[in-house]
C-alpha positions in Angstrom: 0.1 38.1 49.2 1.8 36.0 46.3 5.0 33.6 47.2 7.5 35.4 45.3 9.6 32.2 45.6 6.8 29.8 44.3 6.0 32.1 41.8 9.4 31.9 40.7 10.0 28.4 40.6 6.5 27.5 38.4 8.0 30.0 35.9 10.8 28.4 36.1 9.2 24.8 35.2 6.8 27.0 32.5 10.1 27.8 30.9 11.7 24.3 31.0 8.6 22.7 30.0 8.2 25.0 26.9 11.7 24.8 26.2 11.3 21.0 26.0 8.6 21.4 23.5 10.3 23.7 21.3 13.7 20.9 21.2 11.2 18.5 21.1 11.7 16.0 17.9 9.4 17.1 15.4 8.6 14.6 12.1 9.2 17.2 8.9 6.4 16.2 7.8 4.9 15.2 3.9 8.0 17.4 1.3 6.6 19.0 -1.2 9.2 19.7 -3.4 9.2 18.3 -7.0 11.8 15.3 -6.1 11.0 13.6 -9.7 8.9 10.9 -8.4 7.0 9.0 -11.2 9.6 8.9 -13.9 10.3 6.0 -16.1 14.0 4.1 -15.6 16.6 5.5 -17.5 17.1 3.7 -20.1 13.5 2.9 -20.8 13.2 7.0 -21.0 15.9 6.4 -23.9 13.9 3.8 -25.7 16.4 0.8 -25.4 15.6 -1.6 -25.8 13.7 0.2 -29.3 10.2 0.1 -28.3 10.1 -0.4 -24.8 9.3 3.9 -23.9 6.1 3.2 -26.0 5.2 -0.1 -23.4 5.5 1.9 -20.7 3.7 5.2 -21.3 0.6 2.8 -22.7 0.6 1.6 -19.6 0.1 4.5 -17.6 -2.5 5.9 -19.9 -4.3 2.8 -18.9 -3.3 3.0 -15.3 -5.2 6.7 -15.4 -7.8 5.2 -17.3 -11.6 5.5 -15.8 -13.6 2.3 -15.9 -16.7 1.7 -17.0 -19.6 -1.1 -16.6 -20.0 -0.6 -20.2 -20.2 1.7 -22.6 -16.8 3.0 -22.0 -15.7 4.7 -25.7 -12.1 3.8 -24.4 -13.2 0.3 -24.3 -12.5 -0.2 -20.6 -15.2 -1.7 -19.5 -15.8 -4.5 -16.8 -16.3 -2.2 -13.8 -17.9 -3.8 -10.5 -20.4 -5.4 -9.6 -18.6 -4.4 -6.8 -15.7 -1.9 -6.6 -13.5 -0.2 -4.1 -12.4 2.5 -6.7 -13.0 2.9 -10.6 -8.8 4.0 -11.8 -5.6 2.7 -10.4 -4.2 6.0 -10.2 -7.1 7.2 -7.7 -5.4 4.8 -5.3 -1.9 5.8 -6.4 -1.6 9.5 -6.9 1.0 10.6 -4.3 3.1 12.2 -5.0 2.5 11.7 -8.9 0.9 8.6 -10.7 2.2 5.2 -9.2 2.1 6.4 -5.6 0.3 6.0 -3.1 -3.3 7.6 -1.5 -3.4 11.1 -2.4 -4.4 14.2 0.3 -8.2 14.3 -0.8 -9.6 10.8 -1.0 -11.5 10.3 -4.1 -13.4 7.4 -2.5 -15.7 9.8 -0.7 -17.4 11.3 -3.8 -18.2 8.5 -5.4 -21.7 8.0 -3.6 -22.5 12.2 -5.2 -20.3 12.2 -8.2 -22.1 9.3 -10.2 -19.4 6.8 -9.4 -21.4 5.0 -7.1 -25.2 6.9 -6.5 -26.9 4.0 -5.2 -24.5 3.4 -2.2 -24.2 4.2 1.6 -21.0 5.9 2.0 -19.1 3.5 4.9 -18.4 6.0 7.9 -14.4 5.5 7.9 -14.0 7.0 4.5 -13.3 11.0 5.2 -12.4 13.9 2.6 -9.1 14.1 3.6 -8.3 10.5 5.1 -6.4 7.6 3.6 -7.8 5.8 0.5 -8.8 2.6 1.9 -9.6 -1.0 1.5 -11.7 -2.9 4.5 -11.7 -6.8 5.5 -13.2 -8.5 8.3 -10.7 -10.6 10.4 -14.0 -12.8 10.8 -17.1 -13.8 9.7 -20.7 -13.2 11.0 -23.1 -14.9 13.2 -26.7 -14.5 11.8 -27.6 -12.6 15.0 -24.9 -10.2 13.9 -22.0 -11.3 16.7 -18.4 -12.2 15.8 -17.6 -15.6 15.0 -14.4 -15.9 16.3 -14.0 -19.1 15.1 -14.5 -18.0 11.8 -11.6 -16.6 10.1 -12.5 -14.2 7.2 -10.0 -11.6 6.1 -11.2 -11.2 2.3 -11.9 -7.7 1.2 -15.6 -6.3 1.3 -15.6 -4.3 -1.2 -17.1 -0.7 -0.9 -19.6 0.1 -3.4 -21.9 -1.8 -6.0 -22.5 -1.1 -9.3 -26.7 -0.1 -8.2 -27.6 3.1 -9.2 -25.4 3.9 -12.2 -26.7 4.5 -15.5 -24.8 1.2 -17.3 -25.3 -1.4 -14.6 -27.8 -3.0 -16.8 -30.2 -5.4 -15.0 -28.0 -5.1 -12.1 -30.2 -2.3 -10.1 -31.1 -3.9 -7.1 -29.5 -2.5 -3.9 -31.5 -5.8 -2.0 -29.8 -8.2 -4.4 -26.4 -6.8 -4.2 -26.4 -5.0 -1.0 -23.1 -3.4 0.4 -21.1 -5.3 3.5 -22.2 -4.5 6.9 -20.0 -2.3 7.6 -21.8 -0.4 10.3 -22.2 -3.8 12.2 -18.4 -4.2 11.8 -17.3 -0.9 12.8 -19.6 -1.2 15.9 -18.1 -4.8 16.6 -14.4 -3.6 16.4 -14.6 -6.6 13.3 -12.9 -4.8 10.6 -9.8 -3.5 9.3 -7.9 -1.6 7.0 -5.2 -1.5 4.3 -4.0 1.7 2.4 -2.6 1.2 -1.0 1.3 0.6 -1.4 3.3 2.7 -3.5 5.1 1.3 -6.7 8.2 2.9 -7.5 10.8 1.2 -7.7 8.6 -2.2 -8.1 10.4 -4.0 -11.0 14.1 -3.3 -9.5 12.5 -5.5 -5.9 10.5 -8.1 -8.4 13.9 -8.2 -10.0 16.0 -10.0 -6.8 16.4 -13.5 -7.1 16.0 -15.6 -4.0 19.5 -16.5 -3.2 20.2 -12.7 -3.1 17.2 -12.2 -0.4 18.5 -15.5 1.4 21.6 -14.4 2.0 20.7 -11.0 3.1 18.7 -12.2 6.1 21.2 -14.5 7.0 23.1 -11.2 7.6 20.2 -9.6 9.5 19.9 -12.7 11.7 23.0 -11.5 13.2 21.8 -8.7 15.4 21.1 -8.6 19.3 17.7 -6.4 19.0 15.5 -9.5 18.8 14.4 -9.3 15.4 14.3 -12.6 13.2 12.2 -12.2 10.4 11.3 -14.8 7.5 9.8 -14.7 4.1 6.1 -15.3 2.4 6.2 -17.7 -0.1 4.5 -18.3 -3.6 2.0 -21.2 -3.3 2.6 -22.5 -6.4 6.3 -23.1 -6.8 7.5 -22.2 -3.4 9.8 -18.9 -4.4 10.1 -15.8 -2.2 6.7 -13.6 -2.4 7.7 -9.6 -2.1 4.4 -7.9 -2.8 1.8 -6.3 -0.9 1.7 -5.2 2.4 2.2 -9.1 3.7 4.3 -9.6 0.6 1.6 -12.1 -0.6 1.9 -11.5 -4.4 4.7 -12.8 -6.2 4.9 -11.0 -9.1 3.9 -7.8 -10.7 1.8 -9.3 -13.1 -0.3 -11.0 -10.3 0.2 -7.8 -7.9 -1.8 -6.0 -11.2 -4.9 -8.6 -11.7 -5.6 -9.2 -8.5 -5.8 -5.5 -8.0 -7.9 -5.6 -11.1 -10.6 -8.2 -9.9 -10.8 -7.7 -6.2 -10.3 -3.0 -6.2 -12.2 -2.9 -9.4 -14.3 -6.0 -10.4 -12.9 -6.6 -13.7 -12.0 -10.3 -14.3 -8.8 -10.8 -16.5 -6.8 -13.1 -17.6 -5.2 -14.5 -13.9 -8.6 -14.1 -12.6 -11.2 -14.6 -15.3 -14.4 -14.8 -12.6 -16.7 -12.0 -11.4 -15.5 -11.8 -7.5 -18.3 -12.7 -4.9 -18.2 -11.2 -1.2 -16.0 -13.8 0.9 -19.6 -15.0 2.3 -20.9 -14.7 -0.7 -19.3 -17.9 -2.1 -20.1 -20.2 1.1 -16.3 -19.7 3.0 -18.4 -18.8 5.7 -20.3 -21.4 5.8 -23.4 -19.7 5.1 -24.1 -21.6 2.2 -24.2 -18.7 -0.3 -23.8 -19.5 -4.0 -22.0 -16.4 -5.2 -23.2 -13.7 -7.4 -26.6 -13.3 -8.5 -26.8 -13.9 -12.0 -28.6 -10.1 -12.8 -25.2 -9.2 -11.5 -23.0 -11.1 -13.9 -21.2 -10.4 -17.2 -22.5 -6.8 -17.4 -19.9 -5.4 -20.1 -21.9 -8.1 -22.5 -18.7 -9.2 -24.3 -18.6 -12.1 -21.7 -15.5 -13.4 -19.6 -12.3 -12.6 -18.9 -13.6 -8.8 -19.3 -9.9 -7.5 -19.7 -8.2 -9.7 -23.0 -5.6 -9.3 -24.8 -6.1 -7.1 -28.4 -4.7 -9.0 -31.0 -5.9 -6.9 -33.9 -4.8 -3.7 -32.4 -1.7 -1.4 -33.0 1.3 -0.7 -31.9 2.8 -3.6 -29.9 1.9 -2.2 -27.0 -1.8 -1.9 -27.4 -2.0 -5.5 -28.3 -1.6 -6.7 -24.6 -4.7 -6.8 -21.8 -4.8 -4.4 -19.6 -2.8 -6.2 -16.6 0.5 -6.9 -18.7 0.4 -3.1 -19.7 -0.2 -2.5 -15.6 2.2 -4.8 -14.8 4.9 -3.5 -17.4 4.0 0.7 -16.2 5.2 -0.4 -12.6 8.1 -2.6 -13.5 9.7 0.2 -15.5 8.9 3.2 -12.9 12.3 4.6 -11.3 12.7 4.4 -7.7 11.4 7.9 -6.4 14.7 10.2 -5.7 15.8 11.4 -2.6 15.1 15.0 -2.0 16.0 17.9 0.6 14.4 18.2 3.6 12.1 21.7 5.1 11.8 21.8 8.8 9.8 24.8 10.1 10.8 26.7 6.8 14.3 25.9 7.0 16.7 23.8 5.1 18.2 20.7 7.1 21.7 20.8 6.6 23.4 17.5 4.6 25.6 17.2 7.7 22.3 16.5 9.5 20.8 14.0 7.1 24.3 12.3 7.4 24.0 11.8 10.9 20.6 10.6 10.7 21.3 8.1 8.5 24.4 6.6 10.7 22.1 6.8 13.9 19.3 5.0 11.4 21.9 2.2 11.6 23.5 2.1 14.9 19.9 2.4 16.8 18.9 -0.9 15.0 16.0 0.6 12.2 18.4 -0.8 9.4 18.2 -4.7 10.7 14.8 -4.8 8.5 14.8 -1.6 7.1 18.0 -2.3 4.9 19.5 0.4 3.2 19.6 -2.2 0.2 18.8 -6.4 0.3 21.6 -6.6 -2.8 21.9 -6.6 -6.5 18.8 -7.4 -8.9 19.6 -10.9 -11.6 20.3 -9.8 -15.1 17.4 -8.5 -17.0 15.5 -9.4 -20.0 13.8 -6.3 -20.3 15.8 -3.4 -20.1 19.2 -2.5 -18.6 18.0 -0.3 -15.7 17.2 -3.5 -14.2 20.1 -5.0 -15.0 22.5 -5.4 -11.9 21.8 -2.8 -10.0 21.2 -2.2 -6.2 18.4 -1.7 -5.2 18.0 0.9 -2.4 14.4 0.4 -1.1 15.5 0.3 2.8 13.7 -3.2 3.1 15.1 -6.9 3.7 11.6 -7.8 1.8 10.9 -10.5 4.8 7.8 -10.8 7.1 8.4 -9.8 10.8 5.9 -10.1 13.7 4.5 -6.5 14.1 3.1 -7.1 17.8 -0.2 -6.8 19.0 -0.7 -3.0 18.5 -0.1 -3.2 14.5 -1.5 -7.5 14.5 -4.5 -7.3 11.8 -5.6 -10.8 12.4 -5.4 -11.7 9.0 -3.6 -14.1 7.4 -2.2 -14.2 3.6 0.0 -16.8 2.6 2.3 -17.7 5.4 2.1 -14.5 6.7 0.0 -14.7 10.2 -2.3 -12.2 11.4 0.8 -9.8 13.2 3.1 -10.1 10.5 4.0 -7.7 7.5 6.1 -7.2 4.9 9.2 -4.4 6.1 8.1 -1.5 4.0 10.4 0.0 2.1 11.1 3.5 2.8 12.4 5.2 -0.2 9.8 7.8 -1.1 8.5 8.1 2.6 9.7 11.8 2.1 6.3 12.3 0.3 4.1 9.6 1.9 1.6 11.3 3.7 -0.6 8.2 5.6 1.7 5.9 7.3 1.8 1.9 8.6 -0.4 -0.2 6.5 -3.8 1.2 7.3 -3.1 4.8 7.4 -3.6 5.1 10.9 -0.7 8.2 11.1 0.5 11.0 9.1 3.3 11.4 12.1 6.4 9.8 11.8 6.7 9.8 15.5 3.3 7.8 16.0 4.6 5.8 13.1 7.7 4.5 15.1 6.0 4.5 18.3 3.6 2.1 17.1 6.5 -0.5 16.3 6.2 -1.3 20.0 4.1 -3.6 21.6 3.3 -7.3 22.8 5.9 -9.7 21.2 6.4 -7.4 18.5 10.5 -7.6 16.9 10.6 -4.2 16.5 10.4 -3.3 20.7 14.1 -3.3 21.1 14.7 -1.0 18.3 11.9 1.2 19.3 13.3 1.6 22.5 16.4 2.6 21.6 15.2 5.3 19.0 13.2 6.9 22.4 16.4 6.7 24.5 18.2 8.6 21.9 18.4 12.6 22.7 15.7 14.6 21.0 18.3 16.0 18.7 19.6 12.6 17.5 15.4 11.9 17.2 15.3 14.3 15.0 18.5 13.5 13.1 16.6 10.7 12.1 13.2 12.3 11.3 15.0 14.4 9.1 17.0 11.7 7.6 13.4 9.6 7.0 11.9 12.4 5.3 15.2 12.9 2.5 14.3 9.4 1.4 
């Protein structure tokens, strides 16, 4: 016979339990509405000052641009030896051009498309997971162990230039092998970093340091435990905002670095071909770089990316990484947008209250709604003055043991990281700085961990009721 009564009481715990899934806080997920993103500033859209439009759309032409070894009829040529992707806009393309990684990962054709044909495609790069870049926290042994004395933490770059039809003399898969990344993955010795979003870039390279100073003053002042600091420029000691352990200073840097290490094109700030980190003996292997098969490829010898001097308009006359440098300073910061949940519109009232209880629950001691006014600007006045609304104080907090990469850049330890900056999250789809999540939940969840500043705050978001959760959800995905 069944127990009527126990019967009834597991339905009623069925019902509660399904209830509480349905209420349950629910991340909005990636908006796909067309929220403008990828837009010049305003008044560079207007051409003032005269000229500037033309500076900008030049450089996203180039941005788009597909390198070559040589050979390129575009001229853009320089590609590898060794290369993590062969555009910048493969790595930025979400939600438009100057973005971050896309849906489908363009990385994972390269070894059947005739990108890279004479490479081993690594085992973390998937269709439809993050774009990625890989480092090693630490070096080798020569029996294959980790040295954990042996701090690494430079890229290892994908693919090789083996296999194509214009690597020249450069054909050897022996002589330019890829990293081990099997060994690594099977050593728990790797990591990874998905590519940042630029929107907005030139309005945060555009605060000065007294404005960014002053502003964490103000954040000191909370009782959640978070005391963040900055990364610092090694050559003259000002405030570093780039990157996700704000290790570049400038745009201009942020662009040939990005250049050399993603792509292998030496330029202008880094006029060499870019060994391995092994490669050039910093783990004390003794290695002595490239082999020379592998070196100056494009023929026209070194820096690969120059200036044009001969060439018209203005605009073509600069290198590559100025034109780079100049697309991202003058992209707008991507809009704000309305928010779908479940096929529904969230009401403004909700977005409202999400964005008080983004305050009140602590998210907005590093994730500033603004870190002040840019400096007047010499290039155009979009820059000039203006708030800049990137929900980041721009400092370096420690991220705890869950999130800790063990790499170090700058003065930035192996926990720390830049405070993203939200705006655009709305249409990010990978989340923290390797991509780990596409949930905002996970996302948050993840703040929490061994020594971490974020804990408190964490905490307090999970002790909130599900409907003030998802106040906030909603509110994240509007930016």
């Amino acid at each position: 016979m069944i127990n009527t009564a126990k019967l009834a009481a597991l339905l009623t715990v069925a019902v509660l339990f399904l209830a509480g899934m349905a209420f349950a806080q629910t991340d909005p997920g990636v908006q796909s509405a067309n929220r403008g993103a990828g837009a010049a500033l305003s008044s560079v859209l207007s051409n003032s000052p005269s000229g500037i439009l033309s500076f900008f759309t030049d450089g996203q032409s180039r941005f788009e641009t597909v390198e070559s070894v040589s050979g390129n009829s575009s001229g853009n040529n320089g590609l590898g030896p060794r290369f993590n992707s062969n555009q910048c806009s493969s790595c930025h393309a979400q939600p438009a051009v100057g973005g971050t990684g896309a849906a489908t990962n363009p990385q994972f054709l390269f070894t059947s498309n005739g990108v890279a044909p004479g490479n081993t495609m690594p085992s973390f790069i998937t269709a439809t997971g993050p774009t990625l870049e890989a480092r090693f926290p630490y070096f080798f042994n020569t029996n294959g162990s980790v040295n954990l004395n042996s701090p690494n933490g430079g890229v290892e770059t994908l693919f090789t230039v083996t296999g194509r039809s214009d690597a020249g003399a450069c054909t050897s898969a022996t002589a330019l092998p890829q990293p081990s990344f099997a060994t690594a993955v099977s050593e728990n010795n790797i990591i990874f970093r998905i590519p940042t979003p630029v929107f907005g870039a030139g309005l945060i390279e555009n605060l000065d340091d007294s404005t960014l100073l002053n502003n964490q003053v103000n954040n000191l002042n909370n009782n959640v435990g978070v005391s963040g600091t900055f990364n610092h420029n090694g050559n003259d000691g000002t405030i570093s905002r780039f990157g996700w352990k704000a290790q570049n200073k400038s745009l201009h840097i942020f662009a040939g670095e990005a250049y050399n290490v993603e792509m292998g094109i030496s330029n202008e700030l880094f006029p060499q071909d870019r060994p391995l980190p092994g490669e050039d003996g910093q783990g004390g292997t003794g290695d002595t770089g490239l082999v020379s098969t592998c070196l100056n490829l494009g023929g026209a010898g070194y820096p690969e990316d120059t200036s044009n001097p001969a060439a018209t308009p203005n605009s073509a006359v600069l290198d590559d990484v100025s034109a780079f440098a100049n697309f991202m300073r003058f992209l707008a910061p991507p809009p704000t947008g309305s928010v779908v949940l479940n096929g529904q519109t969230v009401s403004n009232s909700t977005i409202s209250t999400g964005a008080s209880l983004f305050v009140s629950t602590g998210c907005s001691v590093c994730h500033n709604p603004t870190p002040g006014t840019t400096q007047p600007s010499g290039f155009t006045s979009s820059l000039n003055k203006v708030p800049v609304n990137s929900y980041s104080d721009l400092e370096i907090h420690n991220m705890g043991s869950l999130l800790a990469d063990n790499v170090s850049q700058g003065s930035a330890g192996g926990s720390q990281f830049r405070t993203a900056p939200l705006w655009g999250l709305g249409q990010r789809i990978f989340l923290l700085h390797d991509g780990r999540t596409t949930n905002l939940v996970t996302a948050i969840q993840d703040h929490a961990s061994h020594s971490s500043e974020a804990t408190t705050v964490e905490e307090q978001f999970f002790e909130l009721s599900t409907t003030q959760q998802q106040d906030i959800l909603d509110f994240l995905r509007s930016l």
